[in-house]
C-alpha positions in Angstrom: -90.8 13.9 -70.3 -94.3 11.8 -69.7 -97.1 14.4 -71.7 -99.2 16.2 -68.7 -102.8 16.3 -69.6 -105.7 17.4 -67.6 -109.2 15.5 -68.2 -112.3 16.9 -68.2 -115.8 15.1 -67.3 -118.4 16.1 -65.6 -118.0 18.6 -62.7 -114.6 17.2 -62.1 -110.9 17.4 -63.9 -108.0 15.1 -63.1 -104.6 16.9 -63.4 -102.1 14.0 -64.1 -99.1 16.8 -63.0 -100.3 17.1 -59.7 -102.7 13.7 -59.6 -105.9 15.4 -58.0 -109.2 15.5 -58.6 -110.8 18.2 -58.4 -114.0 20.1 -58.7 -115.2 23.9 -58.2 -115.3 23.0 -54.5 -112.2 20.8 -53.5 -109.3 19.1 -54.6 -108.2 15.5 -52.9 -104.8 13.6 -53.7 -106.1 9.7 -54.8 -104.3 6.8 -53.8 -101.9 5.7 -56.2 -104.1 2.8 -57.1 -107.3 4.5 -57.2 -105.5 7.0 -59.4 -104.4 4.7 -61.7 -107.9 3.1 -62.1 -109.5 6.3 -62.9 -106.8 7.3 -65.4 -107.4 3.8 -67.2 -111.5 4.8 -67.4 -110.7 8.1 -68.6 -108.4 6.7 -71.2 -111.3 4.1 -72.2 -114.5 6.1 -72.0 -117.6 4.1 -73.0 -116.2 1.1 -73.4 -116.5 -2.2 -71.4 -113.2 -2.9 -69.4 -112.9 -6.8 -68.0 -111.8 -7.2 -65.1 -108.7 -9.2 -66.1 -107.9 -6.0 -68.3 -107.9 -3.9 -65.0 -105.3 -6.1 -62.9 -103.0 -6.1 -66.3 -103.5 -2.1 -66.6 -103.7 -0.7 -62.4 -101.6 -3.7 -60.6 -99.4 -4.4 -63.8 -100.2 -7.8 -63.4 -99.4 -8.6 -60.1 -101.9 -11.7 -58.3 -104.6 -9.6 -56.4 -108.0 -10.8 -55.8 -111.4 -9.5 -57.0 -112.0 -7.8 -53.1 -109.0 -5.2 -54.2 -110.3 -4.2 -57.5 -113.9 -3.7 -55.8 -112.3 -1.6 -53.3 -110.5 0.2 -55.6 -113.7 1.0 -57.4 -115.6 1.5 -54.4 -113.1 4.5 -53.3 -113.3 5.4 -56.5 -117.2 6.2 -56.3 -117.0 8.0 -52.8 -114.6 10.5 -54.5 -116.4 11.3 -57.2 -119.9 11.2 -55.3 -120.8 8.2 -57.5 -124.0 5.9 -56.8 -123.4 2.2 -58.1 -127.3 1.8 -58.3 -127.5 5.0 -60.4 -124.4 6.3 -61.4 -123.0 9.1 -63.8 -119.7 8.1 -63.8 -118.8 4.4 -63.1 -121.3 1.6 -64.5 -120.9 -1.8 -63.1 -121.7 -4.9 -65.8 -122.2 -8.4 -63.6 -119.6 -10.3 -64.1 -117.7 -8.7 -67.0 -116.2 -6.0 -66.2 -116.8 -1.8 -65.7 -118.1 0.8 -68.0 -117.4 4.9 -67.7 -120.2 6.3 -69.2 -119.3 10.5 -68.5 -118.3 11.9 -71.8 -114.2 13.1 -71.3 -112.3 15.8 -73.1 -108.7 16.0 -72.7 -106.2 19.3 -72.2 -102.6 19.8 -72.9 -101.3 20.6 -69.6 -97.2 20.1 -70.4 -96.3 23.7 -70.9 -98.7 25.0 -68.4 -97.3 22.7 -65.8 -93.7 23.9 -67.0 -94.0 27.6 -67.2 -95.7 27.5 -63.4 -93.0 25.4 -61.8 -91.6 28.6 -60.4 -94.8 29.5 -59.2 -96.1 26.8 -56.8 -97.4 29.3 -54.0 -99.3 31.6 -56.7 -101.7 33.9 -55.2 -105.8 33.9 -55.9 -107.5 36.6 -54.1 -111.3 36.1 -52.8 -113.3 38.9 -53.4 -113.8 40.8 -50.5 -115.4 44.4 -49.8 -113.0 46.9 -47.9 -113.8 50.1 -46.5 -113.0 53.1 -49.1 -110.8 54.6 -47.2 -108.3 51.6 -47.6 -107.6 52.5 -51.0 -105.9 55.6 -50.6 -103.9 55.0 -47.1 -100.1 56.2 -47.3 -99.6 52.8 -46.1 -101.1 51.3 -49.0 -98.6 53.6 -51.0 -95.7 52.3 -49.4 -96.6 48.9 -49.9 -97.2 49.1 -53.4 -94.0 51.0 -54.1 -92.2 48.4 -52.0 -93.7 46.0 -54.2 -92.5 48.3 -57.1 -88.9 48.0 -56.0 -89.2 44.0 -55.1 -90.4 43.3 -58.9 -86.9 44.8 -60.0 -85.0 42.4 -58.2 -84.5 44.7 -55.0 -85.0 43.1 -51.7 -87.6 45.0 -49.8 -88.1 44.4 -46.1 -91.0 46.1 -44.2 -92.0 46.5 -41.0 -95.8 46.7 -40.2 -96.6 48.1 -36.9 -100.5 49.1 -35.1 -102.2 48.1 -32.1 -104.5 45.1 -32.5 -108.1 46.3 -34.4 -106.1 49.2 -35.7 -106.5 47.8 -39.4 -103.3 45.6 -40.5 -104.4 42.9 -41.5 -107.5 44.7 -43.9 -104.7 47.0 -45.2 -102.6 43.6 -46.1 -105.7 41.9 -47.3 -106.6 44.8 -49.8 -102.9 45.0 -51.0 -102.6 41.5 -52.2 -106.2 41.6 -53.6 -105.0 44.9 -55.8 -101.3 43.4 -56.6 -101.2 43.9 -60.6 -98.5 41.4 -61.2 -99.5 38.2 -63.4 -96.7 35.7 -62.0 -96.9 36.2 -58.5 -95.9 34.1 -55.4 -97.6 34.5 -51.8 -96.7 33.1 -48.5 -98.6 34.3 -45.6 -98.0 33.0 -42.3 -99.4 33.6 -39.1 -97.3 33.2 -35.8 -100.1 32.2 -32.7 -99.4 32.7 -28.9 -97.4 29.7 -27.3 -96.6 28.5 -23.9 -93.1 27.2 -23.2 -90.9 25.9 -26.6 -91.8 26.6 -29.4 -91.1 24.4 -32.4 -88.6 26.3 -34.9 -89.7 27.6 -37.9 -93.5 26.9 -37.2 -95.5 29.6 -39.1 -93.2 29.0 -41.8 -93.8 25.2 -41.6 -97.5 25.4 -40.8 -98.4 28.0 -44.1 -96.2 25.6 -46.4 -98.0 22.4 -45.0 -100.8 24.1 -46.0 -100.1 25.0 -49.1 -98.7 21.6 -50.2 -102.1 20.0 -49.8 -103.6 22.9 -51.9 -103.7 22.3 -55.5 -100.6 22.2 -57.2 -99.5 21.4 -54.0 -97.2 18.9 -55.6 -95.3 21.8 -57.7 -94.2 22.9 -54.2 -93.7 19.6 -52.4 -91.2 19.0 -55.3 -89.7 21.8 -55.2 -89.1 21.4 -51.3 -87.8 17.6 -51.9 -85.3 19.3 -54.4 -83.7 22.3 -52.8 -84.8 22.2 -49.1 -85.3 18.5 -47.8 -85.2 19.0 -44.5 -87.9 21.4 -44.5 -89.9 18.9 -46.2 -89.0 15.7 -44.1 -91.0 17.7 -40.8 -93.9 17.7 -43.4 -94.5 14.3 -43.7 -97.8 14.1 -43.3 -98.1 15.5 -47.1 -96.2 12.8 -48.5 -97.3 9.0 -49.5 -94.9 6.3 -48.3 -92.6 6.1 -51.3 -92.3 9.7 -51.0 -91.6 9.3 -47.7 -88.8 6.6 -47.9 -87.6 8.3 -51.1 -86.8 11.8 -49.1 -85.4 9.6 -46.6 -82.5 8.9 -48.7 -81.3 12.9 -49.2 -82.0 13.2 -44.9 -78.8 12.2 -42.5 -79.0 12.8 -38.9 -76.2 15.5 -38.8 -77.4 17.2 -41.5 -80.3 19.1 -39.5 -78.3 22.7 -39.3 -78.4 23.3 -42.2 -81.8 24.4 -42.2 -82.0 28.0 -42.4 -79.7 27.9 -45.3 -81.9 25.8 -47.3 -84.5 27.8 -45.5 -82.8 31.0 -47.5 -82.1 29.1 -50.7 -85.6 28.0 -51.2 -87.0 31.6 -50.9 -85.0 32.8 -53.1 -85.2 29.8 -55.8 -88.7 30.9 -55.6 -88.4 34.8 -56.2 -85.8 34.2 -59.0 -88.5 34.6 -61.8 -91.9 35.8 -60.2 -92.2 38.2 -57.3 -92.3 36.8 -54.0 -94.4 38.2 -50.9 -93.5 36.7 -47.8 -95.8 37.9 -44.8 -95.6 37.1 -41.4 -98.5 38.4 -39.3 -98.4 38.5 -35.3 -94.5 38.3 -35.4 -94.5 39.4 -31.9 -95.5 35.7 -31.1 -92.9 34.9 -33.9 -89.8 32.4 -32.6 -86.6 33.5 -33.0 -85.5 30.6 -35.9 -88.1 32.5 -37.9 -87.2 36.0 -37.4 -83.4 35.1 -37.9 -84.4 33.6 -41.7 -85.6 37.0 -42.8 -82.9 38.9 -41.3 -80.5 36.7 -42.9 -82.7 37.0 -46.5 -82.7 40.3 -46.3 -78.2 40.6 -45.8 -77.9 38.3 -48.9 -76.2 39.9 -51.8 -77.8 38.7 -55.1 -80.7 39.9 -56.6 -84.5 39.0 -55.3 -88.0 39.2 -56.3 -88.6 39.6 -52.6 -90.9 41.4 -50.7 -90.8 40.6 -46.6 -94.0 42.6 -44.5 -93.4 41.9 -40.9 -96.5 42.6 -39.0 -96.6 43.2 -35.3 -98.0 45.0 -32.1 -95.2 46.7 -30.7 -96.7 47.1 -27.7 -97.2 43.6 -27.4 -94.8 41.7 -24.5 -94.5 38.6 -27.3 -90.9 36.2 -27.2 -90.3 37.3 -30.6 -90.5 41.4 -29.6 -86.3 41.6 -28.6 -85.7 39.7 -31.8 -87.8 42.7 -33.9 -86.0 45.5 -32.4 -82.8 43.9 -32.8 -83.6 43.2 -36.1 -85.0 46.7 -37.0 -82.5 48.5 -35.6 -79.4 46.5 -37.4 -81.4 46.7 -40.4 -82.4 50.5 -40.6 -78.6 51.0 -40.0 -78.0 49.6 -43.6 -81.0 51.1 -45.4 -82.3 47.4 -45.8 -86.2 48.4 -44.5 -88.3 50.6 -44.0 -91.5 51.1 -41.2 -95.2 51.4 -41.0 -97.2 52.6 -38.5 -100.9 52.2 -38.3 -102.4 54.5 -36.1 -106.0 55.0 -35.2 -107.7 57.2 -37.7 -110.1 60.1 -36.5 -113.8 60.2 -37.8 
């Protein structure tokens, strides 16, 4: 396998795993091209590079003219906030080539890059102030024992239940920011209120886009291509055209119903070695497709990292409120989850 290496210069490093940039701020996927180019300067910091040397080393010595390579450098520049009258990173020499004058140290990134595959929707909490009563709620109990229980490979599925303002989404907030768990996967998506058809799957969809174009986004975008393709192919706005036409390949046309399987196979791919949280806030908006991918999660057989919190306002007249009590009912039949209710608390 190709070494993974993250450079350092700057206020920027380039992580050749996942090919961003990034800074303190933000992270942005280069073109392929522009990628290549910066790669090449990092790789030959301080010296002068012809132009002639560029073509060879970015276009690998296909015929391009001199416009491509200024473009390239140009893009380049507006990434990394570089002036070309006064710049810190890229120095232009008339007629001879370019110079990258910012000093560059160099990481090992190969077994960092390795030991996370597993772990492309890991969790960073913000740090956030909570009301002191949060931290000793019997609610926040029960999710941390269910939590508990989902670390030993025990499929936990919980129903979260309050009217809206009552406190769910602070309670959920302060138990992910208190998780003590040091490989640990979060998805949280959020159903909204719709009009007419819904498209299925769509907070699923929506938090994974999301998460694909965060760092390491590529970790997870690989990991979709590999064991749930056709969850990825209605993401293809995160994908460059050779991705595109490469995913392509694994899609047919008759092959769409298989999706909630992969749906299910992914999850659990992903809570096979670190503990997986899967929320879904608002489910009362939630479509069916959805709803019927946890329920089926939860009736699998093999063991899980898994921990599902449904969230939801029961008095809520949502299209996804049948689906709930169907679900909790058939599911409190077999022991398979447990409820929460929030209910205003007395000053």
């Amino acid at each position: 396998m190709e070494q993974q290496n993250t450079y350092l210069f700057g206020q920027f490093r380039l992580d050749t795993f996942t090919q961003l940039l990034c800074n303190e701020e933000s992270s942005v996927k280069l073109a392929p091209k522009v990628y290549r180019l910066l790669l090449y300067f990092l790789l030959h910091k301080g010296r002068l590079i012809p132009h002639e040397e560029l073509f060879d080393a970015v276009w690998e010595g296909r015929i391009v003219d001199d416009s491509a390579l200024r473009l390239a450098v140009n893009s380049l520049r507006n990434a990394l906030q570089d002036a070309s009258k006064s710049p810190n990173y890229i120095a232009t020499v008339s007629k001879r080539g370019y110079r990258f004058m910012a000093e560059v140290s160099v990481k090992d990134h190969y077994l960092f890059a390795k030991t996370n595959l597993t772990n492309s929707l890991c969790y960073r909490p913000k740090a956030e102030l909570f009301p002191a009563w949060f931290e000793c709620t019997n609610e926040l109990t029960c999710l941390q024992e269910a939590f508990q229980q989902a670390s030993t490979g025990q499929r936990q599925l919980v129903f979260l239940t309050g009217e809206q303002g009552i406190g769910k989404t602070a309670l959920l907030d302060i138990f992910l920011a208190n998780v003590n768990s040091s490989r640990l996967s979060v998805l949280r998506a959020r159903c909204v209120q719709m009009k007419g058809v819904t498209e299925p799957f769509l907070p699923l969809l929506e938090a994974l886009e999301r998460r694909c174009r965060e760092p390491y986004g590529n970790l997870l975008i690989e990991q979709l291509s590999n064991l749930a393709p056709t969850w990825l192919y209605q993401m293809l706005t995160v994908l460059n055209p050779d991705e595109r036409a490469m995913l392509q390949t694994k899609i047919s046309p008759g092959n769409s119903g298989c999706i909630l399987r992969e749906g299910a196979h992914f999850f659990e791919t992903l809570s096979g070695r670190s503990t997986l949280i899967l929320v879904l806030d608002n489910s009362h908006w939630s479509d069916e497709f959805t709803l019927d991918l946890l329920n089926f999660l939860m009736f699998r057989c093999s063991a899980a990292k898994l921990l599902i919190i449904v969230s939801y306002r029961s008095s809520d007249n949502g299209s996804g409120m049948q689906r709930i009590a169907e679900m909790r009912a058939e599911l409190f039949s077999r022991g398979l989850c447990q409820e929460l209710s929030m209910l205003k608390r007395q000053n």
